[in-house]
C-alpha positions in Angstrom: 108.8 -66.7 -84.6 108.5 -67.3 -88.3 107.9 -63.9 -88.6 104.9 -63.0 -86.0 106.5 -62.8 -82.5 106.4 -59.0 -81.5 103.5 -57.8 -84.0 101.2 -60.6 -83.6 97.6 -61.3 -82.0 96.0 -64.0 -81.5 92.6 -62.9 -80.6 88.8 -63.5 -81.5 86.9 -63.4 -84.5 86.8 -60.9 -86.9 90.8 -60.0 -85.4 93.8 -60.4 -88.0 97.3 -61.2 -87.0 99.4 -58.4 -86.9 103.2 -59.1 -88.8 106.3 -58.3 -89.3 106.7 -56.9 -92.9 109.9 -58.4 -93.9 113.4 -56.9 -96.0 116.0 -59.1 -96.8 118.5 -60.1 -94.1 117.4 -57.6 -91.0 113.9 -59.9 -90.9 116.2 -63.2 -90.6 117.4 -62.0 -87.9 113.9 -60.8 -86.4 112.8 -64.4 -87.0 115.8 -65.9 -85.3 114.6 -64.1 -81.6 111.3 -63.5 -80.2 112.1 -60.0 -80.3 114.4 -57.3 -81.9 117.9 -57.5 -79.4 116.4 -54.0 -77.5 113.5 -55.3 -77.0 111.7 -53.0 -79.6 108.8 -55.4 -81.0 110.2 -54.7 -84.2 108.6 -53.5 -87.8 104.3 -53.5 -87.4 101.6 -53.0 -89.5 98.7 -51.3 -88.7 94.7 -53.2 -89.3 91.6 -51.2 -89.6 88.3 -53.3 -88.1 84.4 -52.3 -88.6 82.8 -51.7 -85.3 79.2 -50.4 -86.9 77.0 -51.1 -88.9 73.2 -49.8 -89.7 71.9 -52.1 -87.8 74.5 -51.9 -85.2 74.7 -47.8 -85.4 77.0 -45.8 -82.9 74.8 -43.6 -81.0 76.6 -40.7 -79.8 76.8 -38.6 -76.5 75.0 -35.7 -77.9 72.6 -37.1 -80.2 74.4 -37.7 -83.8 74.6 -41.3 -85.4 77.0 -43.5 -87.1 75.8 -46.4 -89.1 79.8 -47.1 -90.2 83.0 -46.8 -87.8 86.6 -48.1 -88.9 89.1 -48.0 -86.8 92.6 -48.4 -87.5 94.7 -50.1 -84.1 98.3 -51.9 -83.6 98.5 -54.4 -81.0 101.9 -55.8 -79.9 102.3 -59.0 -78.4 100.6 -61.9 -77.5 96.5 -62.2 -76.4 95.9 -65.4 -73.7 93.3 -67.8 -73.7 91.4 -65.8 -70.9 91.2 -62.5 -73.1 92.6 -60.8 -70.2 96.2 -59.9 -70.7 95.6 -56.7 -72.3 96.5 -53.4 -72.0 95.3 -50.3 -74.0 97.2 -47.9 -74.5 95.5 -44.2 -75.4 97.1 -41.5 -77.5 96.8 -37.6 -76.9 95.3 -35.0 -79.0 97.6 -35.4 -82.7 98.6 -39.1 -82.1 98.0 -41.9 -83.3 97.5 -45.7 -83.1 101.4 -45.8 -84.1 102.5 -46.1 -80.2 105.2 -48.8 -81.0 107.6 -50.5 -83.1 108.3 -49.0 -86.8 106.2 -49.4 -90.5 109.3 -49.7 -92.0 113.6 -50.1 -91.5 113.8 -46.8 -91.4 110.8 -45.0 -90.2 110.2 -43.2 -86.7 109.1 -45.5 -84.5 105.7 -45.0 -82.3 105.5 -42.5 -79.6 106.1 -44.1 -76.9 108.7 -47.2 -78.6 110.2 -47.0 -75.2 108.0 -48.3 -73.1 106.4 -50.9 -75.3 108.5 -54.4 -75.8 110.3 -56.9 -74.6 111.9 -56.8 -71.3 109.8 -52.9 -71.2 107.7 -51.1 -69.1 104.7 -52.6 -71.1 106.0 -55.8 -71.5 104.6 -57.8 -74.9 106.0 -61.0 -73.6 103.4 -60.5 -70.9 100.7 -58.5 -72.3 99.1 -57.6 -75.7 99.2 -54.0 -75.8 96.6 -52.0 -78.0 96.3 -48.8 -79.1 93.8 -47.2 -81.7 93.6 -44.1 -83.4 90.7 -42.2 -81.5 87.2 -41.7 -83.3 87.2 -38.4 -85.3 91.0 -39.0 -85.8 92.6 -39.0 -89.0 95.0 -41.8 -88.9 92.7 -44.3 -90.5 89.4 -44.1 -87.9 86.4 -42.7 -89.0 86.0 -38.8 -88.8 85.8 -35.6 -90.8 88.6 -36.9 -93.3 86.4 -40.2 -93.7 83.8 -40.2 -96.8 79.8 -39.8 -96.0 78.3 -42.5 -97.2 75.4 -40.3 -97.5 77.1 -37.8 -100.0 80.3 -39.8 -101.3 82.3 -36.7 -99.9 84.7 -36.2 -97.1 82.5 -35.7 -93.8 84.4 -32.4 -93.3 82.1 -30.2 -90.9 79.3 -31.6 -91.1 80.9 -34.9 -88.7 78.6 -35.4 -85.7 80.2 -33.9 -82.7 81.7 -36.4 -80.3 83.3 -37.0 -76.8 85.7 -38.6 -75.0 83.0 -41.4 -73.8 81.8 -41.7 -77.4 86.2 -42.5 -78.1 85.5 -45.2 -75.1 82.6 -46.8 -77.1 84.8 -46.9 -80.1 87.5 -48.8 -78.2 85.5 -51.2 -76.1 83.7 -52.0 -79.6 87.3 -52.7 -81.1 87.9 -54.7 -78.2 85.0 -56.9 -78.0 86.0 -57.8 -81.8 89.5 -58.7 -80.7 88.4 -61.1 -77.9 89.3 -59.0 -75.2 87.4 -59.7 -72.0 89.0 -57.9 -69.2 91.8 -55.7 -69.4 95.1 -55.7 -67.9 95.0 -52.0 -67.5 94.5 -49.0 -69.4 96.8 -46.1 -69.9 96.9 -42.6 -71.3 98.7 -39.2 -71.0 97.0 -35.5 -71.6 93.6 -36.7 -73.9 94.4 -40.3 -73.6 94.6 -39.9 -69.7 90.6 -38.7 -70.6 90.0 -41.8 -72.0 92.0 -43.7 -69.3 89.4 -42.1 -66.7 86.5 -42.9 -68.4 87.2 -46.4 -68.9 87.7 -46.7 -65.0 84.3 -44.9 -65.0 82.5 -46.2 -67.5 84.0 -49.8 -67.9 85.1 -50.8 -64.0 84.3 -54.7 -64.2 86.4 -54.4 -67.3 89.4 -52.3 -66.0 92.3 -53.8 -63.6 94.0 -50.9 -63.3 94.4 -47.7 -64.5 97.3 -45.1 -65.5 96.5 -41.5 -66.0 98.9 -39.0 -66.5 98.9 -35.1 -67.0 95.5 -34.7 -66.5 92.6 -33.7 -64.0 89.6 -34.9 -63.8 87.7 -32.1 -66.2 88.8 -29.5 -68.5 89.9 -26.1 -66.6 88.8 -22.7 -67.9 92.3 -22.4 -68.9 93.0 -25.4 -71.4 89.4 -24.6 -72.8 90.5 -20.6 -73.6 93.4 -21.9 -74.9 91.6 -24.9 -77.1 89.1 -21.5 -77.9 92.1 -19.2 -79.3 93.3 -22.3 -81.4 90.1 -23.1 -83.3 89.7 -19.3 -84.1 93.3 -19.1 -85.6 91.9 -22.4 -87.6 88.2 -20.8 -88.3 89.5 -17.4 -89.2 92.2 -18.6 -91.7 90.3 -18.2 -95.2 91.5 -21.0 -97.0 89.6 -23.2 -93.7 86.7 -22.0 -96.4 83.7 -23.1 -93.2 85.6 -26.4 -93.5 84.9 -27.4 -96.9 88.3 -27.0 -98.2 89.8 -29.2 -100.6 91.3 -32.6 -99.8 94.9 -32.5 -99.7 94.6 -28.6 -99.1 95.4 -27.7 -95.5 94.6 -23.9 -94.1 98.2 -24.1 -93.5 98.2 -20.4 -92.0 95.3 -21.4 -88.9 96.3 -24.5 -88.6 100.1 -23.7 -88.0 99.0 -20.8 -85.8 97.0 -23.2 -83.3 100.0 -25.4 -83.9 102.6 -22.9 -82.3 99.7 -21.9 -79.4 99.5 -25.3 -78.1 103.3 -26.0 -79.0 103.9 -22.9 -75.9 101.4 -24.7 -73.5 103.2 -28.2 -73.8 106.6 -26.8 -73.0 107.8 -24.2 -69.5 109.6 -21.1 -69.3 112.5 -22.7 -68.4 112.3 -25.6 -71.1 112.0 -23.0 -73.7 114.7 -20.4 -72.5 117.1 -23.4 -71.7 116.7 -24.6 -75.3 116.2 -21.1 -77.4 117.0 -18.0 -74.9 117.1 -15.2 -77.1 119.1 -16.7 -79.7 118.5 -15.8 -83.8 118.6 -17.1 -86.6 120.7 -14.9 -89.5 118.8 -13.5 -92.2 118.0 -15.5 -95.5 116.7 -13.9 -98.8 114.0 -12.1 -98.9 113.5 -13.1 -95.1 114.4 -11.0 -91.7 116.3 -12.1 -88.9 114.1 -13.7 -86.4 114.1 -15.5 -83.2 115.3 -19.3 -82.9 112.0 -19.8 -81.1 110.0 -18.2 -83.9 111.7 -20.9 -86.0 110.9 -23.7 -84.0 107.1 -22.6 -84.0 107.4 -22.2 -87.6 109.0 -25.9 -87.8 106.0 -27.7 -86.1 103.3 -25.6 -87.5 104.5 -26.9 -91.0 105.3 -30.5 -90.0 101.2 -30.5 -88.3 100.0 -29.1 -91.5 101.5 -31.9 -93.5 100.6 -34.9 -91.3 97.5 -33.8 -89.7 93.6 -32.2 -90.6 92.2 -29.1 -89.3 88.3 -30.2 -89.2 89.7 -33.1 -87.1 91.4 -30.5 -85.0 88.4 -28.4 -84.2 86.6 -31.5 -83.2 89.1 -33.1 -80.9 89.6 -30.2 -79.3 85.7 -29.8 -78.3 85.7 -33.2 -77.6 88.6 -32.5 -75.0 86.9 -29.1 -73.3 83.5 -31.2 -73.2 85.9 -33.5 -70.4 84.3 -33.7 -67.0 84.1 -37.2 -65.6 81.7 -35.4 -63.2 78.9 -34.1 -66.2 75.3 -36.3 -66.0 76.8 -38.4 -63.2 76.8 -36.3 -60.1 79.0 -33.9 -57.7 82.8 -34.3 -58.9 83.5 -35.2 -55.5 81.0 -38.6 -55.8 81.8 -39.6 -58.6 85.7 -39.9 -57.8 84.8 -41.6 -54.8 83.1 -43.8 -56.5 86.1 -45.1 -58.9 86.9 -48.7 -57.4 90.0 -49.1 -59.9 93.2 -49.5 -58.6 94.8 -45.8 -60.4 98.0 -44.3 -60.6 98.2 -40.5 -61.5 101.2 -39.1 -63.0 101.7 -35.6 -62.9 104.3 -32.8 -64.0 105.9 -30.6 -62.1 106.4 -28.0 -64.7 102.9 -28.5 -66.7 101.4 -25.6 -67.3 98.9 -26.7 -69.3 97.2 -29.2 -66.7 99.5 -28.1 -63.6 100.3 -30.5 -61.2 97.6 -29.8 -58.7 94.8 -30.7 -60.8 96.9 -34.2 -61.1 97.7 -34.4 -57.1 93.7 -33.4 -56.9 92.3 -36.4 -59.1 94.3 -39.2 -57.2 93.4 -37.7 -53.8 90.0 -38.5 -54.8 90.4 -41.7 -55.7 90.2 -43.9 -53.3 92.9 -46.6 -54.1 95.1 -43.9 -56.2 98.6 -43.6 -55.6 100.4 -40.0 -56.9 104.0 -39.7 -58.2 105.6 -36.8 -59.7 107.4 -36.6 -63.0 110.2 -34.5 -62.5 111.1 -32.2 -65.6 111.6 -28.8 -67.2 109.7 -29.9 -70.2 106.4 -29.3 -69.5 103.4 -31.2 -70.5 105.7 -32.9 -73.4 107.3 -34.3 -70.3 105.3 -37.5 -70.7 106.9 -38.2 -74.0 110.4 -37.1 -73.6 111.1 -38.7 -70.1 110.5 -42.1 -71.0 112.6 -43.4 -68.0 111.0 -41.3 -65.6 107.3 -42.8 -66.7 108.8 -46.3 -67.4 109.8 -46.7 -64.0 106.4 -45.6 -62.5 104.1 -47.6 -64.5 106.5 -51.1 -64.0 106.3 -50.9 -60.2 102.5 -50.0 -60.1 102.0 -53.2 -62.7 103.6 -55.3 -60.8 102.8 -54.8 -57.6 99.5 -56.9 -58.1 97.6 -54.0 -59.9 
């Protein structure tokens, strides 16, 4: 494949071929098969594309305005002739456009490696499957890490406030520029399952099918109060300084804390007392004994703070309350009815974050929805730890003609 096979796209103007990076002997052997031997599409590199300009501003949902967007995006696989082999793939609330494949030999590869390849559940020798970091992300889109050209400093809080339509614009810009006409279907758990709906909404005549999993069709009272508590552990923290604080300076202390109250609603009683019970850790200098689940809280509050921004937090998170397919368009019960995309709804047994009936609710309002059931103790986190479960759903509905 002489070094393009799994990472490439050939799309329209303004698009650039994604590659394989090579390193010594391991890329021979890329480029001797179309694909790496499990069917991962091997090592990717990520491409940032304009979608606009001042005299193509985006105009947002509630009123703010854009004159420059970047987005950064992978795509894996190949795009057809027709522009309509694609599928998008959409990320939840801390991911990323990284959904596939690896930046290097030995990095992690994307979120959901196992269901992007060859011979996979999203199939790159059949499709060209994008995903892009969300607008107001902070994995290379524009949002309150990006510079103002107005003031030459980070956005910070001052970032228009945005919504999950607004992401949609974002995506169907990025995909006009990649000579994408129709696609193949679009797919997203927890805030990517958001965007999923609204493409279906928004988009139809561009949408073949959709996926939506681990979500309802509008924020609860719940996942808002809990969204609520973790911007005020963020907001209170005083090194969050109103949002102005200093590049490369986190408020770890808020940001962790809203860190370990989501990291409770993504996991179940019984996922958490089959991994920690009420097992301890021994003491270390200077440090108490404490909990095995007060270390693991601990763990991911510190891993967020060093991979993630807490202004870009704050406004994802409003972005995600603000969901309600229903809001400007009419009763909740209309608009669903009115979705004419083929939809399957995945939900969790054990979410408690976005319980299963809201899922069963949204496909039973859909009229050509079909409902399956991920069976787990995980929780939410279900979606991205079983990847056999949701690989096996998604294949059948793709290829039974949706």
């Amino acid at each position: 494949m002489s070094g393009r096979g799994a990472g490439g796209a050939r799309a329209g103007a303004g698009a650039r071929r994604l590659v394989h990076e090579t390193w010594g002997d391991h890329a021979a052997l890329l480029a001797r098969s179309e694909h790496a031997v499990d069917g991962s599409v091997g090592v990717v590199r990520p491409e940032v594309v304009d979608v606009a300009s001042p005299n193509d501003p985006l105009l947002l949902e509630r009123g703010g305005r854009l004159d420059h967007v970047a987005v950064a995006y992978e795509a894996y696989g190949e795009l057809n002739a027709r522009g309509d082999n694609a599928v998008l793939v959409c990320h939840a609330l801390t991911g990323s456009a990284h959904a596939a494949g690896r930046h290097g030999p030995h990095d992690v590869p994307g979120w959901w490696d196992p269901l992007i390849g060859a011979g996979r559940a999203l199939d790159v020798r059949e499709h060209f499957v994008v995903c892009s970091n969300v607008l107001g992300g902070c994995y290379g889109t524009t949002g309150p890490t990006a510079l103002d050209p107005g003031t030459g400093r980070p956005f910070g809080p001052t970032f228009p406030r945005f919504t999950v339509r607004d992401m949609v614009e974002v995506q169907r810009r990025l995909l006009d520029r990649l000579g994408v006409g129709r696609l193949r279907a679009v797919v997203g758990g927890s805030m990517g399952g958001m965007q999923a709906l609204e493409w279906a909404i928004r988009y139809p005549e561009r949408v073949g099918a959709l996926v939506a999993i681990a979500i309802g069709a509008r924020h609860s009272a719940w996942a808002i109060g809990l969204n609520e508590v973790a911007r005020r552990a963020i907001q209170a923290d005083p090194a969050f300084e109103a949002g102005w604080y200093p590049a490369g300076r986190q408020p770890e202390s808020g940001l962790g804390l809203a860190r370990a109250i989501a990291m409770l609603s993504y996991r179940s009683f019984d996922s958490l007392e089959q991994k920690f019970g009420r097992e301890r850790r021994p003491a270390e200098p200077g440090l108490e004994a404490s909990f095995e689940i007060a270390s693991y809280l601990a763990y991911h509050g510190v891993k967020l703070v060093q991979r993630f921004d807490a202004n870009t937090y704050v406004g994802l998170t409003r972005a995600m309350d603000d969901h309600d397919v229903a809001d400007g368009r009419g009763p909740l019960r209309e608009v669903l009815a009115g979705v004419r995309v083929p939809a399957l709804v995945l939900g969790i047994q054990s979410d408690v974050l976005y319980p299963e009936s809201e899922a069963r609710a949204l496909a039973e309002g859909i009229p050509d929805a079909r409902y399956a059931r991920i069976v787990s103790p995980h929780g939410h986190d279900a979606f991205l730890i079983e990847f056999p479960q949701v690989a096996a759903h998604v294949r059948r509905f793709l290829s039974q003609g949706r």
